[in-house]
C-alpha positions, 0 to 999 in steps of 0.5 A: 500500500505504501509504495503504491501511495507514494506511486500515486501522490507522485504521479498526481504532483507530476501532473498538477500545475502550478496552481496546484501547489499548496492545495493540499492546505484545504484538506487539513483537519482540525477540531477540539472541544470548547473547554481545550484552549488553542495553545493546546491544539497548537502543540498538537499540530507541531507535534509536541506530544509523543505519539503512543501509539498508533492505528493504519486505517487505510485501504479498509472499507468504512465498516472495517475502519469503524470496527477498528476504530472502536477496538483502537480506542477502547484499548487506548483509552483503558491504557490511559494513553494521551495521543494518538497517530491514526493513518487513514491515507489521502485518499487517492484510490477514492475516485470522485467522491474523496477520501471516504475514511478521512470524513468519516473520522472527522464524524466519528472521532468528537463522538468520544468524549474523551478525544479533546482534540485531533488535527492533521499531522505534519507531512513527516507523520503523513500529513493530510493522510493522517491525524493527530488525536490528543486524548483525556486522562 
């Protein structure tokens, strides 16, 4: 999966124009609860909070990265764990519709309570193909 990703993000930067630079910006995901202060998701953003572990969600249908989410969390949260790195891919092989499991945890994840925030991790965690998710104690 990973090299026929890389194969794809390759081939669409080749045949974009310059315009295209930067769109990749719009795509960016963000949410905290109204009680989290904005320096919080700030550091989140920047990456400065250890990542304790991690789900790879991409190539799994919806109802299969439903399921795994479900499990993901129940067991971070048990472990107490604080964040969270969830891949769930760019989605280039989504044809016109756009990538199905990004939107789709852009709904799911505020429905934990115990996610205070989440936001779209720097391009060397993946970028707009993966997200940050800053948990309660």
């Amino acid at each position: 999966f990973a090299r026929a990703d890389e194969r794809a993000v390759l081939e669409e930067s080749l045949a974009g124009g310059p315009g295209d630079v930067g769109l990749e910006n719009g795509e960016e995901l963000s949410f905290r609860r109204p009680h989290v202060p904005l320096h919080v998701l700030r550091d989140l953003k920047r990456g400065r909070y250890s990542i304790q572990d991690e789900l790879d969600l991409h190539g799994l249908t919806a109802n299969e990265a439903r399921v795994m989410l479900r499990e993901f969390m129940s067991d971070v949260l048990l472990q107490g764990l604080r964040c969270v790195r969830i891949v769930h891919g760019k989605g280039l092989r989504s044809g016109p519709g756009g990538p199905v499991l990004k939107v789709k945890l852009n709904r799911w994840l505020p429905q934990w309570n115990e996610v205070l925030a989440f936001t779209t991790a720097p391009p060397r965690d993946g970028g707009t193909g993966a997200l940050y998710v800053l948990l309660s104690r």
